[in-house]
mmCIF file of the N, C-alpha and C atoms, coordinates in Angstrom:
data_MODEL
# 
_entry.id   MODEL 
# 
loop_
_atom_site.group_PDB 
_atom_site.id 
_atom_site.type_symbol 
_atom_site.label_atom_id 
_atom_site.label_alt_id 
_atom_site.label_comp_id 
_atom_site.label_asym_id 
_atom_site.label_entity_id 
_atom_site.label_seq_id 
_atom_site.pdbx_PDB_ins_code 
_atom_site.Cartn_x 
_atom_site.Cartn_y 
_atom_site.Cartn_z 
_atom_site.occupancy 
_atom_site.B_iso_or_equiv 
_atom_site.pdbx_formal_charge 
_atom_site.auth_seq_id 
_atom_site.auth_comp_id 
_atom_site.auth_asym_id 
_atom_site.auth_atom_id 
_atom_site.pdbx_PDB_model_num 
ATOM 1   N N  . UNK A 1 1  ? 1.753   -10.369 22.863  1.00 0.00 ? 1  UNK A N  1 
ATOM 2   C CA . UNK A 1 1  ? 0.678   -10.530 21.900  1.00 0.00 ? 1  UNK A CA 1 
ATOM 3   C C  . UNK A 1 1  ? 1.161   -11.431 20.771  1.00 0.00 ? 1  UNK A C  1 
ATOM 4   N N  . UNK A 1 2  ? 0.644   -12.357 21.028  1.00 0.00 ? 2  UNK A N  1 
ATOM 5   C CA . UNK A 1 2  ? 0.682   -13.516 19.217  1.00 0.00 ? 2  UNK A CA 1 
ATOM 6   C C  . UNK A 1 2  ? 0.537   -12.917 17.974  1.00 0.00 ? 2  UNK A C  1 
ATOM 7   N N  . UNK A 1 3  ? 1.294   -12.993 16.936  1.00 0.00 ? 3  UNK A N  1 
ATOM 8   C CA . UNK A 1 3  ? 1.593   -12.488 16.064  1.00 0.00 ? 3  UNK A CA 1 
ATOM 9   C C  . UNK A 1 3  ? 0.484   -13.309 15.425  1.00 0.00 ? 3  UNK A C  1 
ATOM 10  N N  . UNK A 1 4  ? -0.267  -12.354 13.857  1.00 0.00 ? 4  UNK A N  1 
ATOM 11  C CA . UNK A 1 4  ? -1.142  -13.713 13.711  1.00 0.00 ? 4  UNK A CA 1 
ATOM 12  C C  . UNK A 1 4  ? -1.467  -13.250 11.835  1.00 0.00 ? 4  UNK A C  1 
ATOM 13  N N  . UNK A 1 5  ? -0.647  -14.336 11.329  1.00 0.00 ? 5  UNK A N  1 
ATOM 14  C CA . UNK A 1 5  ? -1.419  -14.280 9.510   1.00 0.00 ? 5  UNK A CA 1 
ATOM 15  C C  . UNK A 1 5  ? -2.243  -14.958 8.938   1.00 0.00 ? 5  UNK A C  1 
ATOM 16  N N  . UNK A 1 6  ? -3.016  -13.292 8.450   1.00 0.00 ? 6  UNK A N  1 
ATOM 17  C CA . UNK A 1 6  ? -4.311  -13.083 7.896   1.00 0.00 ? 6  UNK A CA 1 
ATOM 18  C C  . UNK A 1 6  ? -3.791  -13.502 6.049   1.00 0.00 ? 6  UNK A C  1 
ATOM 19  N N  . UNK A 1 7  ? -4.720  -14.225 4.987   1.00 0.00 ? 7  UNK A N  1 
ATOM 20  C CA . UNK A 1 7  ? -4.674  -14.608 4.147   1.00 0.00 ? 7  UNK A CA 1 
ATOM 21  C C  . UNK A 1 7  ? -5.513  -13.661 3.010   1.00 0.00 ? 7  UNK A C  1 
ATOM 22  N N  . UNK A 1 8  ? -5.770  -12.669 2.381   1.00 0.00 ? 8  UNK A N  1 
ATOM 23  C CA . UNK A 1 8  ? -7.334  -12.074 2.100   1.00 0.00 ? 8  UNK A CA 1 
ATOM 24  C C  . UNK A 1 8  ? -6.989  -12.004 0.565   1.00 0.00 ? 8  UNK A C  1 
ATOM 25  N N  . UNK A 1 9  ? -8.523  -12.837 -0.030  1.00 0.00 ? 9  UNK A N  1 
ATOM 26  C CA . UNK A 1 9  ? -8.418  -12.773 -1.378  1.00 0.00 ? 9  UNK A CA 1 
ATOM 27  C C  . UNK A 1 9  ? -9.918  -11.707 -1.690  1.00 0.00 ? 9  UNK A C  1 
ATOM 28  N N  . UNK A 1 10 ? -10.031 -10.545 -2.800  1.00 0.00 ? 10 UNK A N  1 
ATOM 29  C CA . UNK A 1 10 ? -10.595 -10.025 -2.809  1.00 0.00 ? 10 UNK A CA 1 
ATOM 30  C C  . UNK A 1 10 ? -10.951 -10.537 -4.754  1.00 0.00 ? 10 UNK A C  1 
ATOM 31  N N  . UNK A 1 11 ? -12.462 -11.006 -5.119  1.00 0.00 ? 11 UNK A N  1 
ATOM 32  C CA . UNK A 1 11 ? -12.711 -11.215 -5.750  1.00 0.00 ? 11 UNK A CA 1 
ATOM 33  C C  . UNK A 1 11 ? -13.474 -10.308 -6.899  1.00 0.00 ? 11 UNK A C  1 
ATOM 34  N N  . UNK A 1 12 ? -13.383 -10.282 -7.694  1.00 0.00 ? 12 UNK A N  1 
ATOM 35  C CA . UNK A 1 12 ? -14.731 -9.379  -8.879  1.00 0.00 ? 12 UNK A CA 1 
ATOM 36  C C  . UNK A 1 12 ? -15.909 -9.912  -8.877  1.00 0.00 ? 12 UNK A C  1 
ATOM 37  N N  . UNK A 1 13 ? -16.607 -9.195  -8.477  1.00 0.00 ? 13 UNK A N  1 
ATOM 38  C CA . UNK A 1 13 ? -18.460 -9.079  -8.310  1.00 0.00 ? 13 UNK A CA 1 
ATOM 39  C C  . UNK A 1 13 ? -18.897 -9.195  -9.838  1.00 0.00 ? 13 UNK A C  1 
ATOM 40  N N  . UNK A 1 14 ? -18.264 -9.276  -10.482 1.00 0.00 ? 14 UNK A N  1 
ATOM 41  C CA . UNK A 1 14 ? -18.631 -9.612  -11.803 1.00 0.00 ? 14 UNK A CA 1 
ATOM 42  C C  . UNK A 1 14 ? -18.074 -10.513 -12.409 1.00 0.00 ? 14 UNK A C  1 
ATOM 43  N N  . UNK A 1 15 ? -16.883 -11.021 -12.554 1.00 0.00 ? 15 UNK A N  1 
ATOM 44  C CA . UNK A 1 15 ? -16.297 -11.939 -13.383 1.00 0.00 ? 15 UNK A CA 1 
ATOM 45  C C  . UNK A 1 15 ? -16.038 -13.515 -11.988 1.00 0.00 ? 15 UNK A C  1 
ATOM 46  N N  . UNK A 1 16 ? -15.418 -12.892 -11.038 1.00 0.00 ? 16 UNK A N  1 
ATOM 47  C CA . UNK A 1 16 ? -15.132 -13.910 -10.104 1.00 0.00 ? 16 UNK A CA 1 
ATOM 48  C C  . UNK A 1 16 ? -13.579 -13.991 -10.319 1.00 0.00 ? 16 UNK A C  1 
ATOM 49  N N  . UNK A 1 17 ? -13.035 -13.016 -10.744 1.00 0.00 ? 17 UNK A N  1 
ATOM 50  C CA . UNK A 1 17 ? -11.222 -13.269 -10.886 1.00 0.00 ? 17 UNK A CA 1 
ATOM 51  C C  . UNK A 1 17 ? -10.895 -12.123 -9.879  1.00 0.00 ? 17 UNK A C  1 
ATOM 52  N N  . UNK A 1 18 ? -9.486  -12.717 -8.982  1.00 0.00 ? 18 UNK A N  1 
ATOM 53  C CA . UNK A 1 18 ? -8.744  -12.112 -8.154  1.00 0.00 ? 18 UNK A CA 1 
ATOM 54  C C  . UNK A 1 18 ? -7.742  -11.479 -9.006  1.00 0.00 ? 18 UNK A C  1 
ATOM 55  N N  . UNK A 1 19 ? -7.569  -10.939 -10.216 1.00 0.00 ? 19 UNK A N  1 
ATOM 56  C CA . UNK A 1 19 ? -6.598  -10.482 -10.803 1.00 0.00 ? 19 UNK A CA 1 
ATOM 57  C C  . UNK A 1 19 ? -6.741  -9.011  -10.997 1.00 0.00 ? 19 UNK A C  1 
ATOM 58  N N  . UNK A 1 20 ? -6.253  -7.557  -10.372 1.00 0.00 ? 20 UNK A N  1 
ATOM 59  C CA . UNK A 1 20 ? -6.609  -6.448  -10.260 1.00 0.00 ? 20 UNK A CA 1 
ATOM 60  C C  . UNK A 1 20 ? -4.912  -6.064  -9.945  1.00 0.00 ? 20 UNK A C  1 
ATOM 61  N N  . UNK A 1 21 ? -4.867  -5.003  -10.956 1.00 0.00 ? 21 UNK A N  1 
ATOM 62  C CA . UNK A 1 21 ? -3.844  -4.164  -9.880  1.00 0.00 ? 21 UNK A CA 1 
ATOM 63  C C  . UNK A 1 21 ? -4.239  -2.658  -9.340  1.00 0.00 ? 21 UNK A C  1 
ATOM 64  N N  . UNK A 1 22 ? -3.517  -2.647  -8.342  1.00 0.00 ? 22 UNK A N  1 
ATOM 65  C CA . UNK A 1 22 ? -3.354  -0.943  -8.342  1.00 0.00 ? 22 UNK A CA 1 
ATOM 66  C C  . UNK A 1 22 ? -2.843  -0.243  -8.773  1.00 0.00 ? 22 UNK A C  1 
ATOM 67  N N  . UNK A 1 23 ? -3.839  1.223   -8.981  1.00 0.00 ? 23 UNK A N  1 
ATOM 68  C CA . UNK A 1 23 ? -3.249  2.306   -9.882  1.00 0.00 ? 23 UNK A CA 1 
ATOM 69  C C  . UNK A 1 23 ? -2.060  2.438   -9.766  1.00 0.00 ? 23 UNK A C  1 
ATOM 70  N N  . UNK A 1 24 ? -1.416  3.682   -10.675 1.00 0.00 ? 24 UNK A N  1 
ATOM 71  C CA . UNK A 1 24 ? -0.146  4.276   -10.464 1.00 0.00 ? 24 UNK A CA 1 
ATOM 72  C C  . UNK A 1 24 ? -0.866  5.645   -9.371  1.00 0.00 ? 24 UNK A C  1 
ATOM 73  N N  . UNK A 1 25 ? 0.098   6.075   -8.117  1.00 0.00 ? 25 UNK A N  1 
ATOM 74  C CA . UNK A 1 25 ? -0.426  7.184   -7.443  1.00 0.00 ? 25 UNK A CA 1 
ATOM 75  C C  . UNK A 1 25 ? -0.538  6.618   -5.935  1.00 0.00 ? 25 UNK A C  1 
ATOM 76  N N  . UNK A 1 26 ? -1.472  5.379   -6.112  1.00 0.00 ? 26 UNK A N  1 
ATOM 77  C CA . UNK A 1 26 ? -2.062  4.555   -4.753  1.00 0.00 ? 26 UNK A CA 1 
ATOM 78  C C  . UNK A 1 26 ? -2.842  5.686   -3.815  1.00 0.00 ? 26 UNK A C  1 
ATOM 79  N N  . UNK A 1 27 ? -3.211  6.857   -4.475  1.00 0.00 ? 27 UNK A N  1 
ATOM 80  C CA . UNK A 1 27 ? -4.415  7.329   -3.754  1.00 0.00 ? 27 UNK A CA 1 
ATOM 81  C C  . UNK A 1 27 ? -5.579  7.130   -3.468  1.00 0.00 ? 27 UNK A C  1 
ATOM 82  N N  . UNK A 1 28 ? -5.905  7.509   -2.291  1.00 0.00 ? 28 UNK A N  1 
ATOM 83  C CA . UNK A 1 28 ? -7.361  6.500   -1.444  1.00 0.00 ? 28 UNK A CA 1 
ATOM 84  C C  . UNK A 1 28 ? -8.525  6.908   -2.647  1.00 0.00 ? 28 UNK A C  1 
ATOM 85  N N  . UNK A 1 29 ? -8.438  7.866   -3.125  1.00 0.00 ? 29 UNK A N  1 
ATOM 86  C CA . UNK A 1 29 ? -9.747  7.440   -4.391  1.00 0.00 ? 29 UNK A CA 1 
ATOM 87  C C  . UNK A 1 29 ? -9.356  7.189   -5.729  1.00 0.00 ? 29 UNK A C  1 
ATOM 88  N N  . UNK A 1 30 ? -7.977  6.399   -6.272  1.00 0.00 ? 30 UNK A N  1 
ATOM 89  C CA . UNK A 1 30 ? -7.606  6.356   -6.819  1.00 0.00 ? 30 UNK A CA 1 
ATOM 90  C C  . UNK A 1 30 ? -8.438  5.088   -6.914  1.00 0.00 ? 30 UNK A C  1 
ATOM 91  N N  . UNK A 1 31 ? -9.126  4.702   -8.843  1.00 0.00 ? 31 UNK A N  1 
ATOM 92  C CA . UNK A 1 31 ? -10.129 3.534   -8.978  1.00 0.00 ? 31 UNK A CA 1 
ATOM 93  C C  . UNK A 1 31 ? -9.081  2.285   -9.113  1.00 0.00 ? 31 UNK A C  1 
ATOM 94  N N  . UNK A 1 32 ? -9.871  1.084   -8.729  1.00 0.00 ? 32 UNK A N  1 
ATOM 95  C CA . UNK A 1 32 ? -9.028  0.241   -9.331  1.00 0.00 ? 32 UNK A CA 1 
ATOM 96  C C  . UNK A 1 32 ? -10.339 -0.903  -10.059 1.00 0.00 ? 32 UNK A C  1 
ATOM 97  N N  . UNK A 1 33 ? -9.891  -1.316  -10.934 1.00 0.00 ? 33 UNK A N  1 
ATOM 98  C CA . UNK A 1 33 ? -10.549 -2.218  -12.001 1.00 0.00 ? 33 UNK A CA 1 
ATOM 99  C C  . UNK A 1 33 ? -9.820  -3.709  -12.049 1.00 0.00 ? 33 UNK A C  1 
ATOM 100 N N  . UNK A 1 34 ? -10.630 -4.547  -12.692 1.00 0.00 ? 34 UNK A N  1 
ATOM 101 C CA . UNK A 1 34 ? -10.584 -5.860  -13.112 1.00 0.00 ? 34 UNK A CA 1 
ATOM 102 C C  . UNK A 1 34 ? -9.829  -5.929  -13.847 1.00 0.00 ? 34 UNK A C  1 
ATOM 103 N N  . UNK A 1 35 ? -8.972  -6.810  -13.834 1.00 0.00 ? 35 UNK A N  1 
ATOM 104 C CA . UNK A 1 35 ? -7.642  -6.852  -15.235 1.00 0.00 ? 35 UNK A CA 1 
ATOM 105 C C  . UNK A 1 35 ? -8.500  -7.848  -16.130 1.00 0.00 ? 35 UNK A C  1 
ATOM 106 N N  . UNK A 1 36 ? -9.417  -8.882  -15.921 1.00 0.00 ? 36 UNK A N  1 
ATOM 107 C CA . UNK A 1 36 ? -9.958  -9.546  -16.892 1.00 0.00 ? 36 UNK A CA 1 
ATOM 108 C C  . UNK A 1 36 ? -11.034 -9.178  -17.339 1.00 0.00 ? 36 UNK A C  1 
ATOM 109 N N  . UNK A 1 37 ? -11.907 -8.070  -16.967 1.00 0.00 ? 37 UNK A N  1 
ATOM 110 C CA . UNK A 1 37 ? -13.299 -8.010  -17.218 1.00 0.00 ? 37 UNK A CA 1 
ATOM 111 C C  . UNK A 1 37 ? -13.447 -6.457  -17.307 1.00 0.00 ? 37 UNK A C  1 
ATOM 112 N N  . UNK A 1 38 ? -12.464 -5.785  -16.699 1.00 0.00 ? 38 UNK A N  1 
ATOM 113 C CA . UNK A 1 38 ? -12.690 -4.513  -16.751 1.00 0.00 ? 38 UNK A CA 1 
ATOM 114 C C  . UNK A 1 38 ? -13.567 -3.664  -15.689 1.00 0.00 ? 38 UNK A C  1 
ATOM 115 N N  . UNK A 1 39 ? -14.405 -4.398  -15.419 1.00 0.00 ? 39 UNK A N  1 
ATOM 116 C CA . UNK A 1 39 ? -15.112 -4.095  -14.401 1.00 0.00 ? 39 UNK A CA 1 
ATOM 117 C C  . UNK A 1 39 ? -14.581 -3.313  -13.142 1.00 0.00 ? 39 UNK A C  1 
ATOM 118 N N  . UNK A 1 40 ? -15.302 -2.256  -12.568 1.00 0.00 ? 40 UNK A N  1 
ATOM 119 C CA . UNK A 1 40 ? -15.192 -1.273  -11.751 1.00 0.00 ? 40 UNK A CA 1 
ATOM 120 C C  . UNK A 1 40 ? -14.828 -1.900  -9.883  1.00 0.00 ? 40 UNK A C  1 
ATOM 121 N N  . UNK A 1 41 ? -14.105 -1.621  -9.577  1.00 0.00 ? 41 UNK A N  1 
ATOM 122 C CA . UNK A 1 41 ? -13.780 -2.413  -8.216  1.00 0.00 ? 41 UNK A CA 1 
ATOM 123 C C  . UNK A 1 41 ? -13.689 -1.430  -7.213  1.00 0.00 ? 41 UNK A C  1 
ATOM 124 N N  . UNK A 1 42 ? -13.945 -0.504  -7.172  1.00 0.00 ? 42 UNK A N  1 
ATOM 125 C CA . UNK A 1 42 ? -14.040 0.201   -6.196  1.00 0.00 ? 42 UNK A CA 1 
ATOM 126 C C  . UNK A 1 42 ? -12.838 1.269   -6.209  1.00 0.00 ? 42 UNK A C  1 
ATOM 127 N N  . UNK A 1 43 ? -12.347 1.739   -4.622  1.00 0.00 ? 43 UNK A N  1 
ATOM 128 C CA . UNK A 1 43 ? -11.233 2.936   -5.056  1.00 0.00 ? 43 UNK A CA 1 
ATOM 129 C C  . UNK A 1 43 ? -10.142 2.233   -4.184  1.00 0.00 ? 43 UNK A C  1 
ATOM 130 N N  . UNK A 1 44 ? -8.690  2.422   -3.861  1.00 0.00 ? 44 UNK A N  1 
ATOM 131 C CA . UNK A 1 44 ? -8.300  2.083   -2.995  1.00 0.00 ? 44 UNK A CA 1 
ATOM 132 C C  . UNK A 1 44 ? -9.028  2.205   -1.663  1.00 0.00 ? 44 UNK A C  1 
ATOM 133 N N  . UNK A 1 45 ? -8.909  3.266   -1.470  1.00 0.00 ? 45 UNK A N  1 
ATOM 134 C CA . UNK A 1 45 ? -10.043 3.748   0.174   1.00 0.00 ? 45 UNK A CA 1 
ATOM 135 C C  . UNK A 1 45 ? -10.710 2.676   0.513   1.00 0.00 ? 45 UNK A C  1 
ATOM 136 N N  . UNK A 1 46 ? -11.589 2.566   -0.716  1.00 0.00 ? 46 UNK A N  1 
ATOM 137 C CA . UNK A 1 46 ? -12.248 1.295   -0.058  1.00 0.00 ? 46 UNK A CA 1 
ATOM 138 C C  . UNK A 1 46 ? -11.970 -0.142  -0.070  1.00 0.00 ? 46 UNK A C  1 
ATOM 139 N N  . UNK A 1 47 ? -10.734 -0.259  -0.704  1.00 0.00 ? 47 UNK A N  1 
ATOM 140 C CA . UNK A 1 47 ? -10.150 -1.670  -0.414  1.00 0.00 ? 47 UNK A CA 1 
ATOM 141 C C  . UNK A 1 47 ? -9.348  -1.646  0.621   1.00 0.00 ? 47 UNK A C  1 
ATOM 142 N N  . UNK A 1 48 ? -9.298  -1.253  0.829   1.00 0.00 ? 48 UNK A N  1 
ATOM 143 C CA . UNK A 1 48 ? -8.352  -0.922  2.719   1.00 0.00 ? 48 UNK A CA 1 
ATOM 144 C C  . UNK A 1 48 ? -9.131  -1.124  3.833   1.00 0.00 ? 48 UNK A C  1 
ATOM 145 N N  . UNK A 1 49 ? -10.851 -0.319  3.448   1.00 0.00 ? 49 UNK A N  1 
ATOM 146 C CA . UNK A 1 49 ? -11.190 -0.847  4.361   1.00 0.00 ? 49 UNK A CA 1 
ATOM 147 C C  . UNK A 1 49 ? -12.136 -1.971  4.578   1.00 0.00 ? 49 UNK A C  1 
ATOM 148 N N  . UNK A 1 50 ? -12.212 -2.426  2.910   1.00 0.00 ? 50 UNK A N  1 
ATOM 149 C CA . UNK A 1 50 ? -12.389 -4.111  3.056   1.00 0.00 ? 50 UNK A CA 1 
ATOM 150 C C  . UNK A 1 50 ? -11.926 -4.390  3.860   1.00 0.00 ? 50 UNK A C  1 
ATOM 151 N N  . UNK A 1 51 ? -10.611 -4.595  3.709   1.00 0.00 ? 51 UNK A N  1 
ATOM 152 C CA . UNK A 1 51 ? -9.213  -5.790  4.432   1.00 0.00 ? 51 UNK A CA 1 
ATOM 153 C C  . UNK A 1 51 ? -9.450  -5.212  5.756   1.00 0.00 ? 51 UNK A C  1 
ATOM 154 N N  . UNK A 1 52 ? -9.265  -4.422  6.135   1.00 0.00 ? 52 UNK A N  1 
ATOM 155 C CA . UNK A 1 52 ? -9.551  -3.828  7.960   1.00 0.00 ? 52 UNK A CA 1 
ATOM 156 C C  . UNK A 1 52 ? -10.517 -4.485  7.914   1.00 0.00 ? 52 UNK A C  1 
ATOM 157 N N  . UNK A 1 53 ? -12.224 -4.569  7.596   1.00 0.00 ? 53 UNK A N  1 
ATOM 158 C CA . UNK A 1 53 ? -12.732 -5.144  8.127   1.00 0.00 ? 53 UNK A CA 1 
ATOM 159 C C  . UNK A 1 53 ? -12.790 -6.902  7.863   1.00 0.00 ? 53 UNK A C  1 
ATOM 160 N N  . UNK A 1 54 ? -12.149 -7.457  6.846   1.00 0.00 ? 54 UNK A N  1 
ATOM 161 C CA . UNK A 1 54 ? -11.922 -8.475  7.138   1.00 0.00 ? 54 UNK A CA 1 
ATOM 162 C C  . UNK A 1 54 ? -11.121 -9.216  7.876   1.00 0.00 ? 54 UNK A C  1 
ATOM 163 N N  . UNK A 1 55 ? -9.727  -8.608  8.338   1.00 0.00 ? 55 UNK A N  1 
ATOM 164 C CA . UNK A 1 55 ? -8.833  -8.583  9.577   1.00 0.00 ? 55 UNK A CA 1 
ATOM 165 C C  . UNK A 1 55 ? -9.324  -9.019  10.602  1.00 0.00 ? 55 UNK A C  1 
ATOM 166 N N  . UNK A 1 56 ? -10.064 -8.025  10.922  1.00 0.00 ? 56 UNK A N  1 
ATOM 167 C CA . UNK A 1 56 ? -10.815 -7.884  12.383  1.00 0.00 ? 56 UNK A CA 1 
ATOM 168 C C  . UNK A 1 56 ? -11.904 -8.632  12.501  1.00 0.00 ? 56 UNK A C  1 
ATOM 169 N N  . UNK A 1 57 ? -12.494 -9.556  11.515  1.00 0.00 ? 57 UNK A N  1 
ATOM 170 C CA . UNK A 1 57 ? -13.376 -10.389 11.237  1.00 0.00 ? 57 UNK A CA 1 
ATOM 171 C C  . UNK A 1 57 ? -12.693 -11.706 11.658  1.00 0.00 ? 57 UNK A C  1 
ATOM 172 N N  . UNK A 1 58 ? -11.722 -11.877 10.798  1.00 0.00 ? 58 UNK A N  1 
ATOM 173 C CA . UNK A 1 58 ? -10.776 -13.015 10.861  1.00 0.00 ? 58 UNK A CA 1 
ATOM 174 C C  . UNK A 1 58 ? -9.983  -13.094 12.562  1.00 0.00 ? 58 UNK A C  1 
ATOM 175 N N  . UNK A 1 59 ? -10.017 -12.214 13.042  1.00 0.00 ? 59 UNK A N  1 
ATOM 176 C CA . UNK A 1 59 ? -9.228  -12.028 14.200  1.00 0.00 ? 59 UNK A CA 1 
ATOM 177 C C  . UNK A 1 59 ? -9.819  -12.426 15.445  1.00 0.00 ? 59 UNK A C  1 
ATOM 178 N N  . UNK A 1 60 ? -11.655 -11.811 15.207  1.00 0.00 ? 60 UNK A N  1 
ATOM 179 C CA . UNK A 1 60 ? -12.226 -12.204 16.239  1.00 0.00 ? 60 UNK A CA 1 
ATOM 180 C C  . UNK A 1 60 ? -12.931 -14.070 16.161  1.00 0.00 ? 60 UNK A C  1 
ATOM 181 N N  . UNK A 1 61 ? -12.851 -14.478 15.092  1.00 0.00 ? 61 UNK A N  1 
ATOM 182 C CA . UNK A 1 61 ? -13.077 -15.832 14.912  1.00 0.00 ? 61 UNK A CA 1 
ATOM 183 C C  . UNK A 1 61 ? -11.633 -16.744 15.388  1.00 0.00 ? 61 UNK A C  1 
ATOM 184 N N  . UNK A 1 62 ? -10.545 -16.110 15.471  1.00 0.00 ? 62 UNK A N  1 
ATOM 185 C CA . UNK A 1 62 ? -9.426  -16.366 15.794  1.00 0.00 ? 62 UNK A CA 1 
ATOM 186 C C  . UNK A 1 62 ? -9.398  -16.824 17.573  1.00 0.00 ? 62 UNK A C  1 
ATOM 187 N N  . UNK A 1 63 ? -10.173 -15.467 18.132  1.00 0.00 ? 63 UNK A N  1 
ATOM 188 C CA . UNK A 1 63 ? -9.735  -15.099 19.545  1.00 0.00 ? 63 UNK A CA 1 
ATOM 189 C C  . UNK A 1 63 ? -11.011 -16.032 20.068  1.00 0.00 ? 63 UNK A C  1 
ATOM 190 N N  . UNK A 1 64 ? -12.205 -16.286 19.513  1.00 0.00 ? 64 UNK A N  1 
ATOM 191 C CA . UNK A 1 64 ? -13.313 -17.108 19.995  1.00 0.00 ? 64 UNK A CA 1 
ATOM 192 C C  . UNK A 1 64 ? -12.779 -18.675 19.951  1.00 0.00 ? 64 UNK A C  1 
ATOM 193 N N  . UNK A 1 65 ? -12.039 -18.681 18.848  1.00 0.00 ? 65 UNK A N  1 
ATOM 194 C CA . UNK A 1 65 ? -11.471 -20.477 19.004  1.00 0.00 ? 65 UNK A CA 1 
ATOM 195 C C  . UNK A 1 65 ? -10.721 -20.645 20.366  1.00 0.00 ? 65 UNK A C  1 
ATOM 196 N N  . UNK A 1 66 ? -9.535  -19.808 20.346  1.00 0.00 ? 66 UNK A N  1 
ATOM 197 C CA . UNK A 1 66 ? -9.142  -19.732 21.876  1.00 0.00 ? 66 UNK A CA 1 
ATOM 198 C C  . UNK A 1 66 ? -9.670  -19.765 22.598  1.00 0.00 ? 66 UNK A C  1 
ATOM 199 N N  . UNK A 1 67 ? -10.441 -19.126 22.673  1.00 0.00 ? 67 UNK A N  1 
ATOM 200 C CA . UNK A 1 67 ? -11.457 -19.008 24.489  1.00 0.00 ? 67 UNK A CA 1 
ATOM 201 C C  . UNK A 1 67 ? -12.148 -20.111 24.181  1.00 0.00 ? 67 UNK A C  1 
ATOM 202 N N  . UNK A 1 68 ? -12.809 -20.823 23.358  1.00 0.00 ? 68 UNK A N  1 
ATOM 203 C CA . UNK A 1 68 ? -12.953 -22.098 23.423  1.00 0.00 ? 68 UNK A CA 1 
ATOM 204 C C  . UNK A 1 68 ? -12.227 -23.585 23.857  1.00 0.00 ? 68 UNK A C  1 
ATOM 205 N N  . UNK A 1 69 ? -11.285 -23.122 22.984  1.00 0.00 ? 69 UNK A N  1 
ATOM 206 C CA . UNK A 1 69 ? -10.062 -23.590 23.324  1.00 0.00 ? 69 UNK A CA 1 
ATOM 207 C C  . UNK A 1 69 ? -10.042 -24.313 25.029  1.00 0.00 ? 69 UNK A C  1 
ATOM 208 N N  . UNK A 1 70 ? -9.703  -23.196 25.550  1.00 0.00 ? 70 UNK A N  1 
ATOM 209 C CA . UNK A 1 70 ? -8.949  -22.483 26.343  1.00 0.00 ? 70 UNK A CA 1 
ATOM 210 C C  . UNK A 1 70 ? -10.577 -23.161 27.423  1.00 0.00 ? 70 UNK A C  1 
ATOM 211 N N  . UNK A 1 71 ? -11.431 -23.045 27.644  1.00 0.00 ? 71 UNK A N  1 
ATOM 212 C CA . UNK A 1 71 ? -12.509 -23.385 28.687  1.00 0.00 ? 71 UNK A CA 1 
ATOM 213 C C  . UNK A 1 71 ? -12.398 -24.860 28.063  1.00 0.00 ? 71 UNK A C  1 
ATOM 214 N N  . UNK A 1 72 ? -12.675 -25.394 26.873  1.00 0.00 ? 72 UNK A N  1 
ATOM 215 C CA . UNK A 1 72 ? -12.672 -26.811 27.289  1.00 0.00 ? 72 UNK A CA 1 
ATOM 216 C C  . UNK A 1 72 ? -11.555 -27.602 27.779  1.00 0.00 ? 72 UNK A C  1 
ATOM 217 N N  . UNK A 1 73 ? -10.238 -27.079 27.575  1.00 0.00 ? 73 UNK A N  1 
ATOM 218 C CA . UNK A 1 73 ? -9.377  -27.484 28.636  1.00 0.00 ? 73 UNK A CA 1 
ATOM 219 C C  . UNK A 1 73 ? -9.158  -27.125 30.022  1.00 0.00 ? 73 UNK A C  1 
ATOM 220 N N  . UNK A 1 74 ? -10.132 -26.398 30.541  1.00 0.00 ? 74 UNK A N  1 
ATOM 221 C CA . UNK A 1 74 ? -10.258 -26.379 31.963  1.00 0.00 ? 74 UNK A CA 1 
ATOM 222 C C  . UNK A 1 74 ? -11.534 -27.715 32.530  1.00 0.00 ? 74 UNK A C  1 
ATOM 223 N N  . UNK A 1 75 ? -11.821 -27.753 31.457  1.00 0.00 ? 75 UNK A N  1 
ATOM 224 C CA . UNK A 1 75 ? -12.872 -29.006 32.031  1.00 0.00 ? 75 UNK A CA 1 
ATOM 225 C C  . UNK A 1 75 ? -12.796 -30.278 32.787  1.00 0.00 ? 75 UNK A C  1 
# 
């Protein structure tokens, strides 16, 4: 299996800055906020399963280029 890196920037729905950290704890409902705006970003939990589903987003656009790939060089 091809090893394969994923890039994921997660933005604020309010300000538009990627600058957030995570709590102290890193528990799945532990909140995390906007370092510039303050604004509410959800909990870990659910930034995890952002990224899972952007993974698997990114992965299957990955595996469709191949098989593209991959049939027009049988042509």
């Amino acid at each position: 299996m091809k090893a394969m890196d994923v890039s994921v920037e997660i933005h604020c729905e309010t300000c538009g800055s990627a600058n957030y950290s995570l709590p102290d704890g890193h528990g799945d409902e532990s909140p995390i906020r906007c370092n510039d705006c303050g604004a509410p970003q959800g909990t870990i939990g659910e930034l995890k399963a952002a990224l899972v589903e952007q993974v698997f987003d990114h992965s299957a656009e990955a595996l469709r280029r191949d098989l593209e790939r991959l049939l027009a060089a049988r042509l």
